[in-house]
C-alpha positions in Angstrom: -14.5 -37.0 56.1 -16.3 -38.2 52.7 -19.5 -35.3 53.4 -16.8 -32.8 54.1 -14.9 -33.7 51.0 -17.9 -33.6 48.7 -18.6 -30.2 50.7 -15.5 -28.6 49.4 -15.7 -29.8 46.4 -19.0 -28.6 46.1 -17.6 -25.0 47.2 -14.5 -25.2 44.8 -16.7 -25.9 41.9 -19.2 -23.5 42.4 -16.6 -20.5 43.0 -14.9 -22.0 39.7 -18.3 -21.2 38.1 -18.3 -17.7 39.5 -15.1 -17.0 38.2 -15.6 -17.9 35.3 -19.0 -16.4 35.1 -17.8 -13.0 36.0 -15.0 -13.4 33.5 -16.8 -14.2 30.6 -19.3 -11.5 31.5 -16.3 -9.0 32.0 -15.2 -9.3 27.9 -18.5 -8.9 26.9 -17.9 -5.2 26.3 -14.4 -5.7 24.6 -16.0 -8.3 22.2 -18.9 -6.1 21.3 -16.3 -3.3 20.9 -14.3 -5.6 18.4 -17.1 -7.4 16.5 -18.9 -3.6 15.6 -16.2 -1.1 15.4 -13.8 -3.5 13.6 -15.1 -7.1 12.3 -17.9 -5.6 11.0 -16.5 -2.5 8.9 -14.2 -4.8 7.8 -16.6 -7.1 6.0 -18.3 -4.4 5.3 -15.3 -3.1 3.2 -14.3 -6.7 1.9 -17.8 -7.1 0.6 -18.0 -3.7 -1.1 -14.4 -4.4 -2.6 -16.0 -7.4 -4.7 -18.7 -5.1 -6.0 -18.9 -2.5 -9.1 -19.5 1.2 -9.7 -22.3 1.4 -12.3 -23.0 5.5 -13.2 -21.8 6.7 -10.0 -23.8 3.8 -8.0 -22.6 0.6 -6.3 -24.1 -2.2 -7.5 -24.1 -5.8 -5.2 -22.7 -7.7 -8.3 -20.0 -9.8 -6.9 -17.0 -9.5 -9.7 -13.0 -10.0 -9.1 -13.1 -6.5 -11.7 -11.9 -4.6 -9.3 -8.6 -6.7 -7.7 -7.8 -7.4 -12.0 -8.3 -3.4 -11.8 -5.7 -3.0 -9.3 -2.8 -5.4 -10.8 -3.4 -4.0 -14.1 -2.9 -0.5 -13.6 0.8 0.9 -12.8 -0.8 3.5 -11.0 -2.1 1.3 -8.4 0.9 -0.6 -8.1 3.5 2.7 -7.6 1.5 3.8 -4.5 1.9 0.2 -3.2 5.0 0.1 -3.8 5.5 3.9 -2.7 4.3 2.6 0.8 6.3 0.4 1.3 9.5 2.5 0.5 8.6 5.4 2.8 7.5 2.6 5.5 11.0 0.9 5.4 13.5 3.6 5.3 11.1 5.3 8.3 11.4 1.7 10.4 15.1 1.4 9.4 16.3 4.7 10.2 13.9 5.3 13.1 15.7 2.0 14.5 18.9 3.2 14.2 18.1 6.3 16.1 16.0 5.5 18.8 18.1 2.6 19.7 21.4 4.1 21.1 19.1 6.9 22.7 17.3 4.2 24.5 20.6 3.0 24.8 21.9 5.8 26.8 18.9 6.9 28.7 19.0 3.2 30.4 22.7 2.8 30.6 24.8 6.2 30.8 22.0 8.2 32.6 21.7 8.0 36.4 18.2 5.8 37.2 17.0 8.7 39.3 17.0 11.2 36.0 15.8 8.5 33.3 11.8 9.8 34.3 12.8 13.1 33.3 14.5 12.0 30.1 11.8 10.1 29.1 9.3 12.6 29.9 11.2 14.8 28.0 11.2 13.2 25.6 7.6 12.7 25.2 6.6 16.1 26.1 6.9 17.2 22.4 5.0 14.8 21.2 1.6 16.1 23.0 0.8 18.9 20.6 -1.6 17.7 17.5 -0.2 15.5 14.8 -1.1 17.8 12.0 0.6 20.6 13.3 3.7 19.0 13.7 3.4 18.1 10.1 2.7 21.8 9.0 6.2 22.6 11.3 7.9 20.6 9.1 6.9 22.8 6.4 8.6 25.9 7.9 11.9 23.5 8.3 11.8 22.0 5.1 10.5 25.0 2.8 12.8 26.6 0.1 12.4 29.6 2.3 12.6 27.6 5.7 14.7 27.0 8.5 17.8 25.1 6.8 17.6 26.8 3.6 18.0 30.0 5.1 20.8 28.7 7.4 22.6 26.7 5.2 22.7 30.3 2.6 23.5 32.6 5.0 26.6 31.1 5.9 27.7 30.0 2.6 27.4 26.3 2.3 24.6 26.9 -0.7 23.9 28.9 -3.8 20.6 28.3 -4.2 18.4 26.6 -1.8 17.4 23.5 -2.2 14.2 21.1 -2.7 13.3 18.9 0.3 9.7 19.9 0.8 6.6 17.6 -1.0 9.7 14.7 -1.8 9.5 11.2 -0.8 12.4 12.5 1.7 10.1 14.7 3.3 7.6 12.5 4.1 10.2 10.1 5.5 11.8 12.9 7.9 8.2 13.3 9.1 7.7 9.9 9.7 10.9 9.5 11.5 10.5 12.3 13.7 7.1 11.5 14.6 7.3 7.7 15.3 11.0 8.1 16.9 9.7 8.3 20.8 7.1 5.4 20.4 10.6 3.3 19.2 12.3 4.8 22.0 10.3 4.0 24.6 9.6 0.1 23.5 13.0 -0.5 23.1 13.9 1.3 26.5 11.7 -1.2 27.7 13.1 -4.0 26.6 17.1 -2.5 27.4 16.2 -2.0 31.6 14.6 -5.4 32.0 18.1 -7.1 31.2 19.3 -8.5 34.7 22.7 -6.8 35.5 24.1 -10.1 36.9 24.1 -10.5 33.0 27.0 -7.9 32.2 28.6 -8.8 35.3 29.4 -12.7 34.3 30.2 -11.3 30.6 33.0 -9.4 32.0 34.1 -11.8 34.4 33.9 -13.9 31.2 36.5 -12.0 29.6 34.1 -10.1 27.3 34.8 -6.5 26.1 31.9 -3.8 25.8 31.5 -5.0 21.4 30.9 -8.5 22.7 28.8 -7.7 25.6 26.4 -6.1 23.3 26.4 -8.4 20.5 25.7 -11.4 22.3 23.8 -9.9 25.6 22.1 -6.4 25.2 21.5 -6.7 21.6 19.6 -9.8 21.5 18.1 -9.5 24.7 16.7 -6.2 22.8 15.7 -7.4 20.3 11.6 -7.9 21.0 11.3 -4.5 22.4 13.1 -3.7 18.8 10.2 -5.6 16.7 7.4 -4.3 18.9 7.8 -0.8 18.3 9.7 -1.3 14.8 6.1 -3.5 13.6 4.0 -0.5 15.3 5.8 1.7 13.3 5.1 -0.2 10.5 1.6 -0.5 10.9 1.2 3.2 11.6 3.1 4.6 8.9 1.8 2.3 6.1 -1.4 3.5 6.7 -1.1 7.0 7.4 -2.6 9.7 5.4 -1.9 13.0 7.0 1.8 13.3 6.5 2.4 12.1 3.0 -0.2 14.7 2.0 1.0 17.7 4.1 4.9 16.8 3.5 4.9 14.7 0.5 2.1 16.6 -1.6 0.7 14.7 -4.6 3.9 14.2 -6.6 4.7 10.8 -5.3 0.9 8.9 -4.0 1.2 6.7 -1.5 -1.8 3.7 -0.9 -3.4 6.0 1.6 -3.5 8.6 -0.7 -5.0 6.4 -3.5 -7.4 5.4 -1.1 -8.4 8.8 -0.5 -8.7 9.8 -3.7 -10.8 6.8 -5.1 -13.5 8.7 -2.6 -13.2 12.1 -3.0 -12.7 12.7 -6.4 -14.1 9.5 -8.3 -16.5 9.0 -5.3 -15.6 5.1 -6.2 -16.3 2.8 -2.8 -15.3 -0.4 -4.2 -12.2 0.4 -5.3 -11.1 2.2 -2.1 -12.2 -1.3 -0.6 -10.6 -2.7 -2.5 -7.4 -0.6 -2.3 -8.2 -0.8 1.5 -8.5 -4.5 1.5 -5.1 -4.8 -0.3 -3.3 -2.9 2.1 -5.1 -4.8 5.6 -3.9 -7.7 3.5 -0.1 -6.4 3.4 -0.5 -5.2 7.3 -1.5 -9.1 7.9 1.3 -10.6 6.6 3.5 -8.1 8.6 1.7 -9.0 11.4 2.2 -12.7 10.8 6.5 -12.4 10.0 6.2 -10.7 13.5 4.6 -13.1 15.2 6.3 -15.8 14.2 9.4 -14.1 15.0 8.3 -13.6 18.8 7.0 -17.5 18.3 11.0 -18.5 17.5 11.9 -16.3 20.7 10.1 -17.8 22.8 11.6 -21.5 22.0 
């Protein structure tokens, strides 16, 4: 019995070996992936962001004159600033739409039609990015959609001026990043057990109190995925806030943009760049330890 034990044992360790052979083998490509498409442009940039632009050429002299650059100028500061304006009214009002239409599509809409709502739903969403942005523009325009509504039957004088405003860019946003919030919080909404809202109204509790305390908390990390991938998304987009917003109000991205094409100045845009990964990493962190709270 001792032999046969040993035997196993033997067996069991070698086929823990394989395991985790073919496991550590199996990440290789995902690691590789990581450490050259992401780890090392972002040193890459970090490095560059400490350096200086002498006559149109970047010289390796490690200085802090470009961060000192950055808080000193108001210019620099507005876009940040700008950002983060247009990201949270686009999370906060892209919250409050998508949720009672993930709301409905999981609760008021037979489960043998939600499919079709939801593919519905993303099925405008597959044409290109930038030409949803240029739609906007045909909307939005003094001479667009609304305007021309709005004064033929009577509600306007004169049009008015939505097009290359911070409110523009927002509508973009919202319209754009309103399925992805849809869907994660859909999500979240189906996999509450029913026996839930049944012992709530045996309970006593009305349809207020069953969603305050049941399908609004229970919600809740389907609401800060997609709300801190909107985030993310929309603080460092480019497209729209140059198509919609235009160049009267910059945002970061835009700042970025221009630091390269027009001043042709790489350590500031790292620097701009490193800035805003820093801001994305402490949204990252507030969400984490929000789902790290949840969890307990």
């Amino acid at each position: 019995p001792a032999t046969a034990l040993n035997e196993h044992g033997v067996v069991m360790h070698r086929r823990l070996h394989t395991w985790l052979d073919i496991r550590f083998w199996g990440i290789i490509p995902a690691l590789l992936w990581t450490l050259f498409f992401f780890l090392v442009p972002l040193l890459i940039m970090v490095m560059y962001s400490f350096w200086k632009l002498i006559n149109y050429r970047v010289v390796p002299v490690w200085t802090l004159e470009n961060y000192l650059h950055f808080f000193s100028k108001s210019f620099y500061r507005l876009s940040l600033w700008n950002s983060l304006v247009v990201t949270f009214w686009t999370v906060v009002i892209s919250v409050l739409l998508a949720f009672p239409l993930a709301y409905t599509i999981a609760f008021k809409i037979p489960q043998r039609y939600q499919r079709f709502c939801l593919i519905a739903t993303v099925v405008p969403f597959w044409t290109s990015y930038v030409i949803r942005s240029y739609s906007w523009l045909t909307v939005l325009a003094e001479k667009g959609v609304i305007n021309s509504l709005l004064l033929r039957m009577g509600l306007l004088d004169h049009p008015f001026q939505v097009v290359y405003t911070r409110t523009a860019t927002v509508i973009g946003f919202v319209h754009f990043f309103l399925m992805l919030l849809t869907l994660t919080i859909y999500a979240s909404l189906v996999q509450i057990p029913p026996a839930y809202f049944r012992a709530a109204a045996d309970l006593g509790a009305g349809r207020i109190k069953t969603f305050c305390y049941i399908t609004l908390p229970l919600s809740l990390p389907g609401v800060m995925v997609g709300a801190f991938l909107t985030f993310v998304i929309t603080f460092g987009d480019y497209i729209t806030p140059q198509i919609l917003g235009g160049n009267r109000e910059l945002l970061l991205s835009q700042a970025i943009m221009l630091e390269i094409q027009h001043r042709v100045d790489y350590p500031m845009a790292s620097t701009l760049g490193v800035i805003m990964m820093v801001v994305l990493g402490l949204g990252f962190w507030g969400f984490f330890k929000y789902l790290k709270a949840e969890r307990w």
